[in-house]
C-alpha positions in Angstrom: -15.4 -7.0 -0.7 -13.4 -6.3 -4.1 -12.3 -2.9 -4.8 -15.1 -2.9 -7.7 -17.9 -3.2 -5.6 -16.8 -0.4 -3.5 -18.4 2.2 -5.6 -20.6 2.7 -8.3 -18.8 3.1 -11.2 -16.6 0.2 -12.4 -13.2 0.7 -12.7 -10.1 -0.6 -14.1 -8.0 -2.4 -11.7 -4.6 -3.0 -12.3 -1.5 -5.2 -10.4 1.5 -4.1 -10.2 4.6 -6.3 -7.6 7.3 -5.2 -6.0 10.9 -5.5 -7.3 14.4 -6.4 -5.5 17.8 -5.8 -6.7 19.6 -8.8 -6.9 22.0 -6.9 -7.8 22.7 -2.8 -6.7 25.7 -1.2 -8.0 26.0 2.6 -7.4 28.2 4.9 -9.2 29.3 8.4 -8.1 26.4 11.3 -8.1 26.2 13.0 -11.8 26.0 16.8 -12.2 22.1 16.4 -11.8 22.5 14.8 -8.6 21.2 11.1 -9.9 23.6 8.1 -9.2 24.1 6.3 -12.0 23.0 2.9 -11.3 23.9 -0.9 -12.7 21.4 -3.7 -11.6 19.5 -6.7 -12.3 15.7 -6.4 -11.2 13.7 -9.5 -10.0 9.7 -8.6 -9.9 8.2 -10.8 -6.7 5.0 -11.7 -6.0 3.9 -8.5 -3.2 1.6 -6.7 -5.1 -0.3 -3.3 -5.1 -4.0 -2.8 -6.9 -4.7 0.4 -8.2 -8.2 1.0 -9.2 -9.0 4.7 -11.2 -12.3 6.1 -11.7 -13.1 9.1 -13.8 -13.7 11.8 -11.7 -13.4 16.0 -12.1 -10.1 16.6 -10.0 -7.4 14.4 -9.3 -7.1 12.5 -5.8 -5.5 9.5 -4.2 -7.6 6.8 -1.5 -6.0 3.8 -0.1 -8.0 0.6 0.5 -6.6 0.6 4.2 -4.8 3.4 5.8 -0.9 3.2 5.4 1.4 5.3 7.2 4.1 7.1 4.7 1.9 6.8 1.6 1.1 10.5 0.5 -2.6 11.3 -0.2 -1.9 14.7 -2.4 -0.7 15.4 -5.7 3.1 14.2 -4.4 2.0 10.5 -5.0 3.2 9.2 -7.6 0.0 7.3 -9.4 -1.1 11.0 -9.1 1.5 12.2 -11.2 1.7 9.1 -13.6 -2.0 9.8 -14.3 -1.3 13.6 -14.8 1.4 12.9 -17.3 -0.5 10.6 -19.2 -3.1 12.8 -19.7 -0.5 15.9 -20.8 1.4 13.4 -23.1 -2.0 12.9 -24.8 -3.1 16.6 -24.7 -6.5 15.6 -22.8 -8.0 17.2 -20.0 -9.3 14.4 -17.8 -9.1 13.7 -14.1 -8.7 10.2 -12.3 -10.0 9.0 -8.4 -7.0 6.7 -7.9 -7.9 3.9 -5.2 -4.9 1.7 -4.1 -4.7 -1.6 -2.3 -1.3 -1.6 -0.6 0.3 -4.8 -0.5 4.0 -3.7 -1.2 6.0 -2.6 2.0 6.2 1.1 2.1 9.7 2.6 2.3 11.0 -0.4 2.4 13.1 -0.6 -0.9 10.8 -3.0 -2.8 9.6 -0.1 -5.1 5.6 0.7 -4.0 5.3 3.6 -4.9 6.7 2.8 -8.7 4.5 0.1 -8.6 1.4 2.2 -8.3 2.5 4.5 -10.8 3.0 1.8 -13.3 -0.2 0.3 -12.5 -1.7 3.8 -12.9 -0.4 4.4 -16.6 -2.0 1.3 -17.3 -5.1 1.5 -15.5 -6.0 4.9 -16.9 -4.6 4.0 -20.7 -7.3 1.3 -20.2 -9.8 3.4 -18.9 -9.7 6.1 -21.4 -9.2 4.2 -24.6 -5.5 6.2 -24.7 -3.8 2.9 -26.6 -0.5 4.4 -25.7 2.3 2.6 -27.5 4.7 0.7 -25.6 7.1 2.9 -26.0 5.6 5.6 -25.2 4.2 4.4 -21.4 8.0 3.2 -21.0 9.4 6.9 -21.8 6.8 8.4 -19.8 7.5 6.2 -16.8 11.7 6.6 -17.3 10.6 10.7 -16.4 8.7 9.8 -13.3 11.3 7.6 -11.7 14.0 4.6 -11.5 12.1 2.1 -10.7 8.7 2.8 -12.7 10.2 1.2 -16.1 10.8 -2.1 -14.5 7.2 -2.5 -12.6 5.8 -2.0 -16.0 8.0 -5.0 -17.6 8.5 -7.2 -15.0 10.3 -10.7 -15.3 14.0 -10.4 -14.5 16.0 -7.3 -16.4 18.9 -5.3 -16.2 18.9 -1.6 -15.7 21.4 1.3 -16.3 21.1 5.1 -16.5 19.2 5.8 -13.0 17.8 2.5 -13.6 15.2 3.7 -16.0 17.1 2.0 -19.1 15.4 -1.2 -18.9 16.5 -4.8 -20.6 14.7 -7.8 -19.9 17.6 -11.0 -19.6 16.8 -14.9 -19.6 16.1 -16.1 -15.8 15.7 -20.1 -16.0 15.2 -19.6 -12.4 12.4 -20.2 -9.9 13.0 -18.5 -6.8 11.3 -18.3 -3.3 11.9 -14.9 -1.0 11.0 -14.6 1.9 10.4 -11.1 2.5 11.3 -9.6 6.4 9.8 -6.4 7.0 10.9 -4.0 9.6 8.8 -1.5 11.4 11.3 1.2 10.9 11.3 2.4 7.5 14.4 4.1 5.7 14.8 7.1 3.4 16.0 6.2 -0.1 17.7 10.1 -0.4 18.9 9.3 3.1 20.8 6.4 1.9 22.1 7.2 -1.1 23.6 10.3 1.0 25.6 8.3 3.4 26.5 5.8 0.6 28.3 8.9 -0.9 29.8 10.1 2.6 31.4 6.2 3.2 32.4 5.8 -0.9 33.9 9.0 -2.0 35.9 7.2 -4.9 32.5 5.5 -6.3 33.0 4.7 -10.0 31.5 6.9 -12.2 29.5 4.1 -14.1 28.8 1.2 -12.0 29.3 -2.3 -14.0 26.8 -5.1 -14.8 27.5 -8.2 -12.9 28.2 -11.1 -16.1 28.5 -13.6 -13.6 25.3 -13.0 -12.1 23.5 -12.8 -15.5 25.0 -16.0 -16.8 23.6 -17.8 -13.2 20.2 -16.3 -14.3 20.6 -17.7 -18.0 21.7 -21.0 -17.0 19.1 -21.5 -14.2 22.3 -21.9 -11.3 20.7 -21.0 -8.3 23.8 -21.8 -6.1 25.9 -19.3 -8.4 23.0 -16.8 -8.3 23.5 -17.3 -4.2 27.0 -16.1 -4.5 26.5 -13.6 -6.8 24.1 -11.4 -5.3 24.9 -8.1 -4.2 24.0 -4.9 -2.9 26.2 -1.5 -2.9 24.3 0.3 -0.6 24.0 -2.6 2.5 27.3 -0.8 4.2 25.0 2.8 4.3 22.1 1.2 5.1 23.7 -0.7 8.3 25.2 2.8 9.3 22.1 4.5 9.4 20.0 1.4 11.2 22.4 -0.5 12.9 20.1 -2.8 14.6 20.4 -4.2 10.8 23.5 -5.9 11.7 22.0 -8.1 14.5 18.8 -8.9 12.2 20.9 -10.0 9.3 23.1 -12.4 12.3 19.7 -14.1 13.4 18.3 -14.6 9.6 21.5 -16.4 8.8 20.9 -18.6 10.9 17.5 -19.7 9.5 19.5 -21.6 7.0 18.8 -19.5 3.9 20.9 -19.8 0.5 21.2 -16.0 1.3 20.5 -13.0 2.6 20.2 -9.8 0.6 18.9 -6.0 1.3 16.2 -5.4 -0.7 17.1 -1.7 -2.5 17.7 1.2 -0.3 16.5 -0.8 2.7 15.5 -1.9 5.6 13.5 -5.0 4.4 15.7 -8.0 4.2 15.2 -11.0 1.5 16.0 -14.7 2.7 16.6 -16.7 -0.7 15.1 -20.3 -1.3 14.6 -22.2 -4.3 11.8 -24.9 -2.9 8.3 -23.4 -1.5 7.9 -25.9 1.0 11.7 -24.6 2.4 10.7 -20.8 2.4 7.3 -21.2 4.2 8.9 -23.6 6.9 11.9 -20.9 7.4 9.0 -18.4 7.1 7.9 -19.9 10.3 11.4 -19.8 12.0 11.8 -16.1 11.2 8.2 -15.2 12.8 9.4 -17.3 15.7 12.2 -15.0 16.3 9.7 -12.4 16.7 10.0 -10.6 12.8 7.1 -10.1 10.2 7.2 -11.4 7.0 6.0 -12.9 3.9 6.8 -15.5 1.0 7.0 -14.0 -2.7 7.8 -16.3 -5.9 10.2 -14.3 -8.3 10.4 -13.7 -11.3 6.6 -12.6 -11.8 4.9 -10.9 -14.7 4.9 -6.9 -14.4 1.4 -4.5 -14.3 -1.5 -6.6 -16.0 -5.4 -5.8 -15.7 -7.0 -8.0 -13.6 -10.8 -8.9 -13.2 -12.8 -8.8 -10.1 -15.7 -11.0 -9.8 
């Protein structure tokens, strides 16, 4: 049964995917707490649907129950829709329904994703035509992440990872995406990041070797070249981590990368037919997972029939 068919009304249902960091560098915590952030964001094919409904008050459903999603006004698609409707100066209210196919705490960005899907779903709903600009600037405030899962494609970001460039990726890449049952705090992990770097730098570099792999469509530099900052905090704080990464490896992959803050773990392919066989292997060795193409388009409506 599709979302739309759920309920009376029809709504506006929008998909938003998950993001890793094929690149993570962290700088030193700022003044207002924020790390300053330089990397290079890949949107994969995991995806979230967020349906919204005009309602009188404000609230938050999932398709299927979710531990670790909140269902109050602490979500984010809940406060994506409430600053839309301020930056417009209407007084409107949203049922936000959400099909969770993103991880959840698991550094791939859900959470951003449904509150990009959300500005989108509810400019389309109410005929807001918000500019470009404007959904971007509104998204920045919300979080790091939310600026990317509105562009999608393959960008670089800076500030808290707000400040959002999209780069040429001649590219075509195959994840395969391991999931872990334990999840990990993002704030948790930044923390210990800044307990095991003290002398971080106080802006964090873009990787040009990276970007000129991604330009020139090298997938065996890319390999090389990814990179995560935060892998050394996350293994402190889950070190069964270590021995998961040890079995992956030997799966075959061109690499293995932490996705974000952690704990899911990317195994990177370039052939389809390579990542669903090692797909196999890994669910063999007793793990979860899925395959995700990358790069993929960011939120865009889509139809059900």
């Amino acid at each position: 049964m599709s979302l739309a068919q759920q309920v009376d009304q029809d709504p506006v249902t929008v998909r938003a995917p998950a993001k890793v960091n094929l690149h993570l560098g962290v700088g030193a915590p700022r003044p207002d707490g924020y790390h300053p952030l330089a990397t290079v964001y890949q949107a994969v094919g995991l995806y979230d649907d967020v349906s919204v409904y005009d309602a009188d008050e404000w609230s938050v459903e999932l398709v299927e129950p979710v531990d670790g999603v909140p269902l109050d006004g602490t979500n984010l698609a809940v406060r994506a829709g409430k600053a839309l409707a301020e930056h417009h100066g209407v007084e409107r209210a949203a049922r936000i329904l959400i099909a969770k196919g993103i991880p959840v705490a698991g550094g791939m960005a859900g959470g951003s994703a449904d509150a990009a899907a959300t500005l989108v779903a509810l400019d389309r709903l109410w005929d807001l035509e918000t500019t470009d600009d404007d959904l971007l600037a509104i998204a920045a405030r919300l979080g790091s992440d939310v600026p990317f899962a509105l562009v999608g494609g393959t960008a670089t970001g800076l500030g808290r990872g707000e400040v959002v460039d999209a780069v040429p990726d001649r590219t075509e890449l195959w994840w395969v995406v391991v999931l872990d049952d334990v999840g990990l705090s993002t704030p948790a992990v930044f923390q210990r990041y800044d307990e095991l770097v003290p002398d971080a730098p106080a802006e964090p570099e873009l990787p040009a070797p990276l970007l000129a792999a991604l330009a020139l469509g090298e997938t065996e530099m890319l390999a090389e070249e990814l990179h995560n900052d935060l892998w050394p905090a996350a293994r402190d704080l889950l070190p069964d981590l270590l021995d998961v990464e040890g079995r992956l490896a030997a799966v075959g992959a061109e690499a293995v990368l932490l996705s974000g803050s952690g704990p899911t773990l990317l195994l990177l392919y370039t052939d389809a037919d390579a990542a669903r066989l090692a797909a196999g292997h890994v669910q063999e060795l007793g793990f979860r997972c899925v395959v995700a193409p990358g790069p993929v388009a960011g939120a865009h409506v889509v139809t059900y029939g």
